[in-house]
C-alpha positions as CSV (number, residue, x, y, z in Angstrom):
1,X,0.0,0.0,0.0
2,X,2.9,2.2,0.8
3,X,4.2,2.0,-2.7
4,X,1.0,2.9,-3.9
5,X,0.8,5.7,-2.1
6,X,4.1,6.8,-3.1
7,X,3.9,5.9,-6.7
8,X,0.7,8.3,-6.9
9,X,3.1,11.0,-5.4
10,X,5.7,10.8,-7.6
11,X,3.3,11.0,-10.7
12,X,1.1,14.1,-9.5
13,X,-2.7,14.2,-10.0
14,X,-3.3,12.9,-13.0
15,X,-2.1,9.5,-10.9
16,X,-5.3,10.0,-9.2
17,X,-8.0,8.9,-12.4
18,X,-5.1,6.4,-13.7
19,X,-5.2,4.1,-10.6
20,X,-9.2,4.3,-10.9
21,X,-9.5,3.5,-14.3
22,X,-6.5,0.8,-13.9
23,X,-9.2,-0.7,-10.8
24,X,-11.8,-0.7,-12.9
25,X,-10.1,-2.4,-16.0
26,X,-9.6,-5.6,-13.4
27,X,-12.9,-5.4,-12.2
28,X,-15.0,-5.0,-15.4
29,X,-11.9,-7.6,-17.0
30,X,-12.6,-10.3,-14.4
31,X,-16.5,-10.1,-14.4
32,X,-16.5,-10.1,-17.8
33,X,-14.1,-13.6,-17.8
34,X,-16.1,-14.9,-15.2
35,X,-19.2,-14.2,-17.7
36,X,-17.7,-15.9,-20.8
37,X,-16.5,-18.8,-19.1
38,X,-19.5,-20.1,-17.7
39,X,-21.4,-18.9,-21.0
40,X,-18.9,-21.1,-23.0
41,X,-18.8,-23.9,-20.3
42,X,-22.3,-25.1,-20.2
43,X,-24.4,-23.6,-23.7
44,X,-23.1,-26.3,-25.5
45,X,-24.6,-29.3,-23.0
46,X,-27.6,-27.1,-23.3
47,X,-28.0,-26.7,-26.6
48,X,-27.6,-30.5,-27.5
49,X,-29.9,-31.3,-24.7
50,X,-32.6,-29.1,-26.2
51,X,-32.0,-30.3,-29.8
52,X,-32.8,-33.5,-29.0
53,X,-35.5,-32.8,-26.7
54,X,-37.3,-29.9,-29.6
55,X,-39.3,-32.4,-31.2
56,X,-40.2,-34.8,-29.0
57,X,-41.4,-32.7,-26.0
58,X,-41.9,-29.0,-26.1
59,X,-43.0,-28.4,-22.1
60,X,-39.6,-29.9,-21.2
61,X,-37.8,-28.0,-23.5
62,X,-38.9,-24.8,-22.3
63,X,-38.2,-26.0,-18.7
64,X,-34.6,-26.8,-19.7
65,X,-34.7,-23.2,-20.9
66,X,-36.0,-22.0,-18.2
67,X,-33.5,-23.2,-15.9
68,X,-30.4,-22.1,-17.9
69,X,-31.9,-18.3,-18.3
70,X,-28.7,-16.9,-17.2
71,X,-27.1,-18.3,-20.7
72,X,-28.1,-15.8,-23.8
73,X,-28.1,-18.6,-26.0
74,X,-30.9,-20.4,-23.3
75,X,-33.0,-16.7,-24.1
76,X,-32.8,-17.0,-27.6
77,X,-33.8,-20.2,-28.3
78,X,-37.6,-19.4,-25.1
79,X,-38.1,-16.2,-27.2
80,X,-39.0,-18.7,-30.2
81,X,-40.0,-22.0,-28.6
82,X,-41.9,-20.0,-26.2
83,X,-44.6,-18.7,-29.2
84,X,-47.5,-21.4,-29.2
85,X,-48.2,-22.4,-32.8
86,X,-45.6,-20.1,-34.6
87,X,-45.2,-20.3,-38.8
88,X,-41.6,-20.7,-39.6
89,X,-41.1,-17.6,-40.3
90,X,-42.6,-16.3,-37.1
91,X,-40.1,-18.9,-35.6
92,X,-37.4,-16.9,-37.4
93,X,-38.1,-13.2,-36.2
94,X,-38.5,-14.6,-33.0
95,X,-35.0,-16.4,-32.5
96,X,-33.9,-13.0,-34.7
97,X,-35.3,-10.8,-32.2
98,X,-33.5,-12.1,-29.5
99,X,-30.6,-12.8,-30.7
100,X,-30.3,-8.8,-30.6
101,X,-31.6,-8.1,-27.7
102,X,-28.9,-10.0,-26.4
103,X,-26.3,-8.2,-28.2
104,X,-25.8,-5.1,-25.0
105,X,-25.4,-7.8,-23.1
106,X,-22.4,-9.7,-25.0
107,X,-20.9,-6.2,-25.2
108,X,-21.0,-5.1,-21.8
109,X,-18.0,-3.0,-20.7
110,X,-16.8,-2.9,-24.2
111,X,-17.5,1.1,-24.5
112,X,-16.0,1.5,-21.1
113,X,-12.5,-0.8,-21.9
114,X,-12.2,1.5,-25.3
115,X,-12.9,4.6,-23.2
116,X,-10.2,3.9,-20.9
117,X,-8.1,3.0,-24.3
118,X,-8.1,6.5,-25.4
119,X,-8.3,8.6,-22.2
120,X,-5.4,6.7,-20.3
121,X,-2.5,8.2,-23.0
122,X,-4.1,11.2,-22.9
123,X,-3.6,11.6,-18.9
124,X,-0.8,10.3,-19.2
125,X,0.5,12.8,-21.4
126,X,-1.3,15.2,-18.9
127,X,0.9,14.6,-16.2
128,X,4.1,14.5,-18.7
129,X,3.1,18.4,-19.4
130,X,2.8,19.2,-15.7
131,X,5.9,17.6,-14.9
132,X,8.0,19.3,-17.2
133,X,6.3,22.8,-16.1
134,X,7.2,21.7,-12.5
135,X,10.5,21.0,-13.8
136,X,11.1,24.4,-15.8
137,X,9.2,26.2,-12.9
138,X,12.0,24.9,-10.7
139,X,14.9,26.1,-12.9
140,X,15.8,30.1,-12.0
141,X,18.9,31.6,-14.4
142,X,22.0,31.4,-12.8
143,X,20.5,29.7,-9.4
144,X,21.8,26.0,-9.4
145,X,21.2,24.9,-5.8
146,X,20.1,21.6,-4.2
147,X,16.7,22.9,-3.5
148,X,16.7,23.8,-7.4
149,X,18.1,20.5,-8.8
150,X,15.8,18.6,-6.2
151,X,12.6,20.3,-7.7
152,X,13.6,19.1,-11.2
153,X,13.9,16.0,-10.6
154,X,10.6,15.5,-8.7
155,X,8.9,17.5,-12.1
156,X,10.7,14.7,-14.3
157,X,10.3,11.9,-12.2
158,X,5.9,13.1,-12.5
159,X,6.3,13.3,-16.4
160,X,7.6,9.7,-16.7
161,X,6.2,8.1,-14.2
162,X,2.3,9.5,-15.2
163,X,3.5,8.9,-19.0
164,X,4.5,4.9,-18.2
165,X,1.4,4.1,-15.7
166,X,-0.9,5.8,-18.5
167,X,0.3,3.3,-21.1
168,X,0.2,0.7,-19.3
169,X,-3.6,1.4,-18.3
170,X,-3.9,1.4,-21.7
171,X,-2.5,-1.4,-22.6
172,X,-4.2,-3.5,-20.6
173,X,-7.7,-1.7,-20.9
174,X,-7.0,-2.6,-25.1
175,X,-6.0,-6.0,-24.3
176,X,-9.3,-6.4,-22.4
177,X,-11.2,-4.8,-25.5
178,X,-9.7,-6.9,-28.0
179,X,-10.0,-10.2,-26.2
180,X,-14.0,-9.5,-24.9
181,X,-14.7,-8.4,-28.9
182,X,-13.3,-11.7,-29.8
183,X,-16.1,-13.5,-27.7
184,X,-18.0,-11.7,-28.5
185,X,-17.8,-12.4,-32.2
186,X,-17.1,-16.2,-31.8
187,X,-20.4,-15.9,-29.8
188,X,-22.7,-14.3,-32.1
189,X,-21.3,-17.2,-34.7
190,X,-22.1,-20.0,-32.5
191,X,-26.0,-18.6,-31.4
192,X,-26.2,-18.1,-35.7
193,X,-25.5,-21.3,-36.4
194,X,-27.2,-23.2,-33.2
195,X,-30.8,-21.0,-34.2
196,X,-30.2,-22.7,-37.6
197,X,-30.6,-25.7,-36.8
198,X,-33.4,-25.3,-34.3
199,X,-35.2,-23.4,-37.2
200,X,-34.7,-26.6,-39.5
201,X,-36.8,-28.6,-36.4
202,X,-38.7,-26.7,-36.0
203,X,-40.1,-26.3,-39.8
204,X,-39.9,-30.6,-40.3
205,X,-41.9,-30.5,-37.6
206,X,-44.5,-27.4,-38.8
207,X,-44.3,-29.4,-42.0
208,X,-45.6,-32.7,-40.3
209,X,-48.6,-30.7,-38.4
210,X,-49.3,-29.4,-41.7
211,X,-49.8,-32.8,-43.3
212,X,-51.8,-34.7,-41.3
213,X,-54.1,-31.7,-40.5
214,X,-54.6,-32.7,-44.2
């Protein structure tokens, strides 16, 4: 904690925003992982399970739904199997529609993570300007004291220290971004291609109603 304390001295104020938004890139980073890995641990056992069950019995599908609501790939599938009597292509809007009202959720934190991308450097950058005022402040013509030399170093010292812990903010804050957008994108993929093949169930079996109705 000490070093903390002393770090956010040497680097002036702009140290101050920095260590937040550095707190709240682990935060929003490890809800987030915590997120994705039980969304990419268990939709796949659910999805087969309800595949198989689709046809045969539709109040036990939806009760498989039900209990795996905290999966977006579990509210996609109950917006369509949850319509009584839907036409295929009521079937499709449906697992359309929420497929993107899912899509804030899969982004979550993304605006914040690229926020935090751009305004990091800048602070950083901040607190290089201030330290080199402090520096030049501390410089007098023809006055080369201790006192003097001591103050231009602490203005230097702020300017690197506020430019490195910016970048690294940054850094990390992009790495976040990158990696969530990656899920994110593998995700939206995998609920694409899991609603196609409960739309093909579900028309063979709209097609058999169809037939012996007739």
């Amino acid at each position: 904690m000490q070093r903390i304390y002393e770090l956010i001295a040497t680097g002036g104020i702009v140290m101050v925003p920095l260590l937040v938004f550095s707190i709240a890139v682990i935060a929003l980073a490890i809800e987030r992982a915590l997120f994705w890995r039980r969304a990419r641990k268990q939709q796949k056992r659910v999805v087969r399970s309800v595949l198989q069950l689709y046809q045969d019995d539709l109040a036990l599908t939806e009760a498989t739904l039900q209990k795996h609501l905290h999966l977006p790939i579990a509210r996609v599938f109950l917006e369509a199997v949850s319509l009584p009597n839907a036409t295929p292509d009521e079937f499709r809007l449906a697992l359309d529609a929420g497929t993107q009202a899912e899509i804030p959720n899969l982004k979550r934190f993304n605006n914040i993570f690229e926020t935090i991308v751009g305004l990091a450097p800048l602070l950083g950058l901040l607190g290089t300007v201030t330290g080199l005022i402090r520096s030049f402040g501390s410089l007098t013509l023809g006055d080369v004291g201790s006192s003097k030399t001591i103050g231009v170093t602490a203005g230097i010292s702020e300017a690197l220290v506020s430019t490195a812990v910016g970048l690294v903010v940054a850094v990390l804050a992009l790495i976040a971004a990158n990696t969530f957008r990656s899920f994110y994108a593998q995700q939206i993929a995998y609920i694409d291609e899991c609603c196609t093949q409960l739309e093909l169930l579900q028309l063979r079996s709209y097609r058999r109603q169809e037939v012996s109705r007739v």
